[in-house]
C-alpha positions as CSV (number, residue, x, y, z in Angstrom):
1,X,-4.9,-16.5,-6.3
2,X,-6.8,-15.5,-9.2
3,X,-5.4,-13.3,-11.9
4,X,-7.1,-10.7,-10.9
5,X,-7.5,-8.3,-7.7
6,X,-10.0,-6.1,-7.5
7,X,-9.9,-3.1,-5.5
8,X,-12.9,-1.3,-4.3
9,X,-13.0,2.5,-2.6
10,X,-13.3,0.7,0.3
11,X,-9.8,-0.1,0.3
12,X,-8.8,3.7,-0.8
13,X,-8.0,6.5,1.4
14,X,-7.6,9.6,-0.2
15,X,-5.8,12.6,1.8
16,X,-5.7,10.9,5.6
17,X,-3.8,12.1,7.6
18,X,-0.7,10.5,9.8
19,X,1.7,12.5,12.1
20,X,4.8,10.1,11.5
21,X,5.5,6.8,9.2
22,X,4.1,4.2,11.6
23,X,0.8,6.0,11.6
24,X,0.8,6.4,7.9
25,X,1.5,2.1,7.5
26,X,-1.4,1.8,10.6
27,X,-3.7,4.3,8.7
28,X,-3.1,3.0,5.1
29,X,-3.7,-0.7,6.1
30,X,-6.2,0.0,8.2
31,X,-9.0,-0.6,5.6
32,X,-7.9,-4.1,5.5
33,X,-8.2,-4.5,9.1
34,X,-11.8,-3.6,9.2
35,X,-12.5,-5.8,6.4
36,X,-11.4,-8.6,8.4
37,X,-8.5,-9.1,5.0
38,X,-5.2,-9.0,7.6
39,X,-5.2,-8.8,11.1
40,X,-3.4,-6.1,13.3
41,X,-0.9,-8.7,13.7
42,X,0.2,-7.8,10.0
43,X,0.5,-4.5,10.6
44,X,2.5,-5.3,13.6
45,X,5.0,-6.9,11.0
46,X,5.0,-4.6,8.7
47,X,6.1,-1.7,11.2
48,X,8.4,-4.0,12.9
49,X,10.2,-4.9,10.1
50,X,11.2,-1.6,9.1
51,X,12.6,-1.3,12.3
52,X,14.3,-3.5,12.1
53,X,15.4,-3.7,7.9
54,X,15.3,0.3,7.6
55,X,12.8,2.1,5.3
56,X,13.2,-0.3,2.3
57,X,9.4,0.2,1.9
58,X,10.2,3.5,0.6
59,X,10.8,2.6,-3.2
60,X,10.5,5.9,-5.1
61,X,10.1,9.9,-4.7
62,X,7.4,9.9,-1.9
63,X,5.9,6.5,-2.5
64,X,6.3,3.3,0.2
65,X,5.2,0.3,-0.7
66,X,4.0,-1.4,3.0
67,X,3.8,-5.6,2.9
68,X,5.6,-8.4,5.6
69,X,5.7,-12.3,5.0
70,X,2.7,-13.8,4.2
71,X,1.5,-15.1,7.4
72,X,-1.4,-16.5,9.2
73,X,-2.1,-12.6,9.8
74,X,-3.6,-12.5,6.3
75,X,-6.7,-14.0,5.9
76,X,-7.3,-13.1,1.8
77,X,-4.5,-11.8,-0.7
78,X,-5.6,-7.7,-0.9
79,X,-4.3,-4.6,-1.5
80,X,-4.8,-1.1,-0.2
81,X,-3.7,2.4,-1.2
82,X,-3.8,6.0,1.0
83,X,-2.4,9.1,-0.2
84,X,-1.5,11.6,2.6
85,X,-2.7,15.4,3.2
86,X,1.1,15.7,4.7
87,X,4.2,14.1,3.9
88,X,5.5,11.6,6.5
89,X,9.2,11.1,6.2
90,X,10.2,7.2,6.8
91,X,13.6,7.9,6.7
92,X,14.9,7.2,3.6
93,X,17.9,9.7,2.6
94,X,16.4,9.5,-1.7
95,X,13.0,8.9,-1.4
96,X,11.6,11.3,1.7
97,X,8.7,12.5,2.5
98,X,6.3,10.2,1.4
99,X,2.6,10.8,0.3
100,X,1.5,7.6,-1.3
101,X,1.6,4.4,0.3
102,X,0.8,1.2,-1.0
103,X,-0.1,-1.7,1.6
104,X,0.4,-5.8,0.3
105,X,-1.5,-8.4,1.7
106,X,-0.5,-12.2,0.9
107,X,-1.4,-15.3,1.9
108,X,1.3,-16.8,0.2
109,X,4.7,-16.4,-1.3
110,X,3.5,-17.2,-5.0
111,X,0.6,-14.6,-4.5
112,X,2.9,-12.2,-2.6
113,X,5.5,-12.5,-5.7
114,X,2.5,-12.2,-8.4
115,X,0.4,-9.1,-6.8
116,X,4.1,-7.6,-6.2
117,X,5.0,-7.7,-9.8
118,X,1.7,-6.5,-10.7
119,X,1.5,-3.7,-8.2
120,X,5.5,-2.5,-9.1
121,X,4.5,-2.8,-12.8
122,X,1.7,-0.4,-12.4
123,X,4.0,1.8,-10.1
124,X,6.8,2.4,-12.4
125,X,3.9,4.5,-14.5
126,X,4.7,7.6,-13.2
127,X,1.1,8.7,-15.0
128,X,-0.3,6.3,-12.8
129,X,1.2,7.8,-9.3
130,X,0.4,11.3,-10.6
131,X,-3.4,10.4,-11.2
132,X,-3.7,8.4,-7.7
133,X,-2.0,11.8,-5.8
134,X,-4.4,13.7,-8.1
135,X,-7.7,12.0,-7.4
136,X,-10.7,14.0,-5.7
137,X,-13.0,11.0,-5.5
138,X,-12.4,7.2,-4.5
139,X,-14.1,6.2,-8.0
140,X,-11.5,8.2,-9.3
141,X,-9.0,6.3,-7.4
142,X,-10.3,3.0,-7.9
143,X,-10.6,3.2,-11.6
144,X,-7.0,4.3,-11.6
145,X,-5.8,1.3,-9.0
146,X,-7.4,-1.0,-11.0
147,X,-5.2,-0.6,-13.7
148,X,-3.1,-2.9,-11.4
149,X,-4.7,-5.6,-13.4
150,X,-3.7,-4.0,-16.8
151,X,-7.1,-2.6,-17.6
């Protein structure tokens, strides 16, 4: 994986809208999908796996953080971010609703661990998840995201 990740507005979806918390990983990933980056398969997994695990993807006030095992369902390491019109409640007793979600891709463990520290870096700035609910345009958004990178 190369040190950096790039994200584009592509990848950026700002104020969709999802009824419930499978919808909101389905709609937040589903930029991804269309760029042929993961496959539905992945998104499969991710759902599935909070099933199964519980809404551990829920990491802070109102943010998840949606990623599975890196798996054949990933064709390129990426990232994707939506931020909700609504709140969707996952479940989590200290962290619901939620109105930002960031999706992982990975196509292996070492990039899944290095994107991951990146991307949680970047998240502990609560500046940074105050501009990303605040942004109106998805240059906005991507300038913002891009500080993933440390720029």
């Amino acid at each position: 994986m190369a040190n950096t990740l790039e994200i584009t507005p592509q990848e950026i979806q700002l104020k969709a809208t999802a009824t419930n918390w499978e919808e909101a990983i389905k709609v937040a990933a589903n930029p991804l999908v269309n760029s042929n980056r993961i496959t539905e398969d992945y998104v499969t997994s991710m759902i599935d796996s909070v099933k199964k695990l519980g809404p551990y993807i829920v990491i802070a006030p109102g943010l998840a953080l949606g990623h599975a095992r890196p798996s054949a369902a990933v064709k390129e390491t990426s990232f994707s971010i939506a931020t909700l019109r609504q709140p969707v409640k996952f479940g989590s007793k200290d962290n619901d609703p939620v109105d930002l979600i960031v999706i992982l891709a990975s196509t292996s463990d070492t990039a899944h661990l290095s994107l991951l520290q990146k991307i949680v870096t970047f998240l502990n700035d609560s500046n940074n998840l105050t501009e990303l609910r605040k942004a109106e345009t998805h240059d906005d958004a991507t300038q913002i995201a891009n500080k993933i990178n440390g720029g």
